[in-house]
KOLVOZA-910341 format. One record per residue (C-alpha): residue number from 1; x, y negated, z. Coordinates in nm, 2 decimals, padded with zeros to 4 digits, always signed. Example, Ala and Ser with C-alpha at 12.3 -4.5 7.8 and 13.67 -1.06 7.14 Angstrom:
# KOLVOZA-910341
<1 <+01.23 +00.45 +00.78>>
<2 <+01.37 +00.11 +00.71>>
END
This chain:
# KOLVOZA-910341
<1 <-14.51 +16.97 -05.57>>
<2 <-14.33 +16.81 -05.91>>
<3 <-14.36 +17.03 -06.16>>
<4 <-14.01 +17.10 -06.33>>
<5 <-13.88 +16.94 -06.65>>
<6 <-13.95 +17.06 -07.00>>
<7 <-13.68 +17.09 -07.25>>
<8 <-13.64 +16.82 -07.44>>
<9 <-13.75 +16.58 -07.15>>
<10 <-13.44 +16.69 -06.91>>
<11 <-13.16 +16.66 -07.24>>
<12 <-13.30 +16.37 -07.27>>
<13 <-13.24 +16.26 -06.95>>
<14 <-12.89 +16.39 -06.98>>
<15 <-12.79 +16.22 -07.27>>
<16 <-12.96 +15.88 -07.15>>
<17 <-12.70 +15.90 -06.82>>
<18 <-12.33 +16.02 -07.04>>
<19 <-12.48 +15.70 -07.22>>
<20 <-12.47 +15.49 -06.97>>
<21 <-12.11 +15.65 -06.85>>
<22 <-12.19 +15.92 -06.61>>
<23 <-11.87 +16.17 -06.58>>
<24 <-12.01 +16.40 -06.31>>
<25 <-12.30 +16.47 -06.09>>
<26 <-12.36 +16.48 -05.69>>
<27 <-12.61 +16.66 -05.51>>
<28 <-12.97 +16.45 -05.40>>
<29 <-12.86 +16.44 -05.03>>
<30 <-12.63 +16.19 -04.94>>
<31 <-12.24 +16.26 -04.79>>
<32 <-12.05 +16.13 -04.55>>
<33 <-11.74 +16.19 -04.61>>
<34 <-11.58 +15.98 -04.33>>
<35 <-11.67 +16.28 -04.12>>
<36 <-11.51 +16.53 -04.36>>
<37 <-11.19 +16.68 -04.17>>
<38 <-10.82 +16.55 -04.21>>
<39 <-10.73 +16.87 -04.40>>
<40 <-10.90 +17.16 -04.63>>
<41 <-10.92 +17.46 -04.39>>
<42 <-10.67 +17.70 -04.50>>
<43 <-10.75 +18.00 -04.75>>
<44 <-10.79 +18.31 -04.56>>
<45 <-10.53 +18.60 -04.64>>
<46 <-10.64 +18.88 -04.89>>
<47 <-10.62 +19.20 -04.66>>
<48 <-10.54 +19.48 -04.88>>
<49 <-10.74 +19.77 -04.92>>
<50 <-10.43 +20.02 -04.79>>
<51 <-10.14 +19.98 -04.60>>
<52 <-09.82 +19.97 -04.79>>
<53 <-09.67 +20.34 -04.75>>
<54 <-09.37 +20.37 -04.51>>
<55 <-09.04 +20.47 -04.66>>
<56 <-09.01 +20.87 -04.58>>
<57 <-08.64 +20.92 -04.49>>
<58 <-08.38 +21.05 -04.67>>
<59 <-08.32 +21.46 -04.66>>
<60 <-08.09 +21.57 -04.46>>
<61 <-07.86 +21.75 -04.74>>
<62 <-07.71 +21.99 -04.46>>
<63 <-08.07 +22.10 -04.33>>
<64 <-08.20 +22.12 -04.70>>
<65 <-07.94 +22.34 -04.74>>
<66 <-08.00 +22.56 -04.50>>
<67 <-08.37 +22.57 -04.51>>
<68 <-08.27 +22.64 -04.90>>
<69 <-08.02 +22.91 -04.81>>
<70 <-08.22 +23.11 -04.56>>
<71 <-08.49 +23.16 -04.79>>
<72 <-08.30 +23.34 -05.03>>
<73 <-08.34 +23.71 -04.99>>
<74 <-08.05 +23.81 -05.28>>
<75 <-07.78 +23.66 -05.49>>
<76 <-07.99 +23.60 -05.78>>
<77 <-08.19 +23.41 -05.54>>
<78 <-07.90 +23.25 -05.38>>
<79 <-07.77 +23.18 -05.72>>
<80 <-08.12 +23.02 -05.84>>
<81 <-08.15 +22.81 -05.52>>
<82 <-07.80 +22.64 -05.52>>
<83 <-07.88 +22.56 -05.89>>
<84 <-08.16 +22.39 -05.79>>
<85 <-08.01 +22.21 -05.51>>
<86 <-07.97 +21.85 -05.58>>
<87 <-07.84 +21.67 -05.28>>
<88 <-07.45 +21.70 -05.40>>
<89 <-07.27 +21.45 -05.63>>
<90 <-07.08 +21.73 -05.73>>
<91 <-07.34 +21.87 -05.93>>
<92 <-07.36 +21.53 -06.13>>
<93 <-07.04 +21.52 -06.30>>
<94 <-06.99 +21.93 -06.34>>
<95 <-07.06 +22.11 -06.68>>
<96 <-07.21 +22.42 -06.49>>
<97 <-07.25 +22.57 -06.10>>
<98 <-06.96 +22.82 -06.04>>
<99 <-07.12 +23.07 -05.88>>
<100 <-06.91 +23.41 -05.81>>
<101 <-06.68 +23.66 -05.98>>
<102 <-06.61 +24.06 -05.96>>
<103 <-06.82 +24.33 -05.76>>
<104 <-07.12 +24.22 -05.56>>
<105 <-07.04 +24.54 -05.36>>
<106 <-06.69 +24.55 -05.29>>
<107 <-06.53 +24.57 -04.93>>
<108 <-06.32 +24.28 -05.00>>
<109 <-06.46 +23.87 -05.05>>
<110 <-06.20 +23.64 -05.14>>
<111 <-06.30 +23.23 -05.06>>
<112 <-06.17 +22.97 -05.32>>
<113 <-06.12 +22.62 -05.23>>
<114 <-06.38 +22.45 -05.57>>
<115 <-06.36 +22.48 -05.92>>
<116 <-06.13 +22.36 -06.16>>
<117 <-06.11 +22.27 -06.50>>
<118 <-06.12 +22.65 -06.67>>
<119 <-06.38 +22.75 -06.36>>
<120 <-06.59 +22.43 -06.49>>
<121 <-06.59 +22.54 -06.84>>
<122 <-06.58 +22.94 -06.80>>
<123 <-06.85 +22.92 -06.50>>
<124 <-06.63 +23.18 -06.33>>
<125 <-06.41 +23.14 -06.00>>
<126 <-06.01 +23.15 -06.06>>
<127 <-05.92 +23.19 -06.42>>
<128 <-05.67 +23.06 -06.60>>
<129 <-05.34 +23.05 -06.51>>
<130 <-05.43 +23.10 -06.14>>
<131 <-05.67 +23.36 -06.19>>
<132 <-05.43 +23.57 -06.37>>
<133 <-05.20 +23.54 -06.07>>
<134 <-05.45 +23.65 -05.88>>
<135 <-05.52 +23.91 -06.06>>
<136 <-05.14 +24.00 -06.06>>
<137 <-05.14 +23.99 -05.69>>
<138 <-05.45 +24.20 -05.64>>
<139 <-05.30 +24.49 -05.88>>
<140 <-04.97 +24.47 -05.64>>
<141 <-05.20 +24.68 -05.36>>
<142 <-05.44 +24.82 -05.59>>
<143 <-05.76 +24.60 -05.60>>
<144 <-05.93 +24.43 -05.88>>
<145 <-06.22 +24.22 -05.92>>
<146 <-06.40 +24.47 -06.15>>
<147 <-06.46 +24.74 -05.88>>
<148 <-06.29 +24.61 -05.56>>
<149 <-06.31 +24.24 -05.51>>
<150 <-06.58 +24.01 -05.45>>
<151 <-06.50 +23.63 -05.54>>
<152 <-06.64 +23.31 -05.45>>
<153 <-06.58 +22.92 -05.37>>
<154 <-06.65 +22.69 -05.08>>
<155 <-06.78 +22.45 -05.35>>
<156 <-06.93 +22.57 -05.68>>
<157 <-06.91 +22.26 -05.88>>
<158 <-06.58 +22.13 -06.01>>
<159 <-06.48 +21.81 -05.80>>
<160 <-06.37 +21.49 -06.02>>
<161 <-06.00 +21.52 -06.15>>
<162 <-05.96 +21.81 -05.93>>
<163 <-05.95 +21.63 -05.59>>
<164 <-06.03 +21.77 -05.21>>
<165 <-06.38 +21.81 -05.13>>
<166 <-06.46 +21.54 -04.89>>
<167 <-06.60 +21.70 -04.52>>
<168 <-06.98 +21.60 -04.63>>
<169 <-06.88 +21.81 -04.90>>
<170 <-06.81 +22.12 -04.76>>
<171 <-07.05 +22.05 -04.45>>
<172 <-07.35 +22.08 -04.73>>
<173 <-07.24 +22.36 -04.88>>
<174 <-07.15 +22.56 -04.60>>
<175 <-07.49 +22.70 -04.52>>
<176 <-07.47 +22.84 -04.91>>
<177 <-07.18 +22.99 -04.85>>
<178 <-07.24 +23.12 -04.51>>
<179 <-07.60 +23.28 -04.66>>
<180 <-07.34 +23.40 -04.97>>
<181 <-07.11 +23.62 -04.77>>
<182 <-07.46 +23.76 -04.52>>
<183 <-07.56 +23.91 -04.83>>
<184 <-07.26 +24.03 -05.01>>
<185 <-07.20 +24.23 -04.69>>
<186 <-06.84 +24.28 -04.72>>
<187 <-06.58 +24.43 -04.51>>
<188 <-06.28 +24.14 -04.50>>
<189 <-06.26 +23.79 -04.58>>
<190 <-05.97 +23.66 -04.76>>
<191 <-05.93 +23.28 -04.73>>
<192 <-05.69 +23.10 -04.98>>
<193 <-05.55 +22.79 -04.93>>
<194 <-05.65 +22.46 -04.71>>
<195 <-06.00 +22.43 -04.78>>
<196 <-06.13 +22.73 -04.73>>
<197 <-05.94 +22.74 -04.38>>
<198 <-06.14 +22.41 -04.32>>
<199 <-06.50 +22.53 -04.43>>
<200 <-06.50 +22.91 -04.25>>
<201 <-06.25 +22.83 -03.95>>
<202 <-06.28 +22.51 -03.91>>
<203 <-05.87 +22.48 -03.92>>
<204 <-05.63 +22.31 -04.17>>
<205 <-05.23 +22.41 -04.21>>
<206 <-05.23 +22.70 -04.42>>
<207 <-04.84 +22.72 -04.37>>
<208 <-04.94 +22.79 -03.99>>
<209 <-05.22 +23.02 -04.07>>
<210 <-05.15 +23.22 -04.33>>
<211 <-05.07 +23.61 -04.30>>
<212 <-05.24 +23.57 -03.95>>
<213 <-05.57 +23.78 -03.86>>
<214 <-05.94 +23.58 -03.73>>
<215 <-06.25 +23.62 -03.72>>
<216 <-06.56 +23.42 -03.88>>
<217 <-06.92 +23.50 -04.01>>
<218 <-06.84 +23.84 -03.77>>
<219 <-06.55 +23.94 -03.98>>
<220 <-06.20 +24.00 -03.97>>
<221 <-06.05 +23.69 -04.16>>
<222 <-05.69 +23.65 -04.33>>
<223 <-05.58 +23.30 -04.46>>
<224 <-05.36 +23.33 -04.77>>
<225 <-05.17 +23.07 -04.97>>
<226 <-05.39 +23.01 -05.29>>
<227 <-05.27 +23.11 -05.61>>
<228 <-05.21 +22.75 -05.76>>
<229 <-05.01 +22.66 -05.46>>
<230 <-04.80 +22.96 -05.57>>
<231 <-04.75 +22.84 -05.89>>
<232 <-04.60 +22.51 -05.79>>
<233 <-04.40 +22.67 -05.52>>
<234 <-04.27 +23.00 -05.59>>
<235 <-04.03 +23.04 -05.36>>
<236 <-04.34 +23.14 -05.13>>
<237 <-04.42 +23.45 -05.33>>
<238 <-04.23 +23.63 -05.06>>
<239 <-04.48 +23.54 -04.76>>
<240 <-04.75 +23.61 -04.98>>
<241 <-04.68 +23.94 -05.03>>
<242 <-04.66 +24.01 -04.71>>
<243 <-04.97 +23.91 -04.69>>
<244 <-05.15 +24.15 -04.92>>
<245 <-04.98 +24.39 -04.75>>
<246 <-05.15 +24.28 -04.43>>
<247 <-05.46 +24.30 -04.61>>
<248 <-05.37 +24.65 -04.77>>
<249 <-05.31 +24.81 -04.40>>
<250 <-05.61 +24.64 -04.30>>
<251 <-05.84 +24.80 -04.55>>
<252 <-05.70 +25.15 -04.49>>
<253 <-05.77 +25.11 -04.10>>
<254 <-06.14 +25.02 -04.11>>
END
C-alpha cells in the first residue's frame, strides 16, 4: 500500500502540473464517454413538504346571518351581532348601524325602508323632515315613539346616495330583522313604503297594498305609504289617514 503524500511533496506536484498548463483534473479510471447517453437525465421535481391548502369557500352572507341572528338572545345582543356582521357593503360606506328608535315594549313596530342621510348621521330611524311627519301622523291617533311605538329598518346602514337596496340586500338582512321583531314581541306590524312590502311580504306596489290587512312573522301586518313619499306627494295624505285609522281600530280590538 503507497503511503500518502506529505505536504510539501503534493503542492509541489500541484504547482509542477498548472506549470506545465493543467486547467482541471479527471479521476484515475478512464471514461468513455461515447457510451454516455444522448441527454442529461432530467432533475427530479422538489415534492413539497405540504400540500398547498384548498381555497375554503366564500360565506354564505344569508346563512351567516341567520346563524348570527339566532344566537342572539336580546336586542343588545341583536344590536352587538349585526354590528359585527361584515358580509354587507352597506356597512362600508355608512358612518354608523341604524339600529332602532322608541319603546322596546310597545304593542306597535313600524318597518322603515333603510336609512338616510339624518338616520346615517343621528344613528336613529326616521328623523328629519320625515320623522317629524311621522311623528305628526302617530300623534293624529294617539301613539308616540316614547311610550307606544317601536321603530326599525329593513336595512340599518344608509345605502349610497340614498338608492333601493338591491334583493341580496334585503335577502341578508332579513334574518336580522326577522330575529328583531321575535324579540320585540309586538302586537302589529306597520310596513311603510316599497321596500319593506318587499322584505316582510314578499310584495311590491304599495299603491295596491296600502291600508289593506296581512299577516307575516305571525302578525297582523298593514302596509302604509312612507312618510317621505308623503312629502313629495301630498295629495295622498288623505289615504294615509285612513290608514292610521285602520291601525287605531285595530289596536282597540286586540
Amino acid at each position: 500500500m503507497e503511503s500518502a503524500l506529505d505536504y510539501h511533496t503534493a503542492r509541489a506536484l500541484l504547482e509542477w502540473q498548472i506549470e506545465l498548463g493543467v486547467t482541471e483534473t479527471i479521476g484515475d479510471a478512464p471514461v468513455d464517454r461515447y457510451a454516455l447517453p444522448d441527454t442529461a437525465p432530467k432533475p427530479k421535481k422538489l415534492q413539497s413538504a405540504k400540500p398547498a391548502p384548498e381555497k375554503s369557500p366564500e360565506a354564505d352572507p344569508v346563512e351567516v346571518a341567520q346563524q348570527a341572528a339566532k344566537g342572539a338572545g336580546s336586542l343588545a345582543e341583536l344590536r352587538a351581532v349585526m354590528e359585527a356582521f361584515d358580509l354587507c357593503d352597506l356597512k362600508r360606506g355608512a358612518r354608523q348601524l341604524v339600529f332602532a328608535d322608541g319603546n322596546p315594549a310597545a304593542r306597535v313596530m313600524i318597518i322603515g325602508e333603510a336609512p338616510g342621510r339624518d338616520e346615517d348621521r343621528e344613528g336613529r330611524p326616521f328623523v328629519g323632515r320625515a320623522g317629524q311627519l311621522l311623528d305628526k301622523m302617530l300623534a293624529a291617533i294617539d301613539l308616540n315613539r316614547a311610550e307606544t311605538v317601536y321603530i326599525t329598518n329593513v336595512l340599518p346602514w344608509r345605502p349610497p346616495q340614498n338608492r333601493d337596496p338591491k334583493p341580496e340586500e334585503i335577502g341578508m338582512m332579513k334574518p336580522f330583522l326577522e330575529r328583531h321583531v321575535a324579540l320585540a314581541k309586538p302586537d302589529v306590524l306597520v310596513l311603510m313604503g316599497n321596500i319593506s312590502c318587499q322584505a316582510v311580504l314578499g310584495k311590491r306596489g304599495i299603491t295596491r297594498l296600502r291600508g289593506n290587512w296581512d299577516q307575516a312573522m305571525n302578525l297582523p301586518v298593514i302596509p302604509m305609504f312612507h312618510p317621505a313619499y308623503l312629502l313629495r306627494q301630498p295629495q295622498m295624505k288623505r289615504q294615509a289617514w285612513a290608514d292610521l285609522l285602520e291601525l287605531k281600530a285595530k289596536l282597540k280590538g286586540i
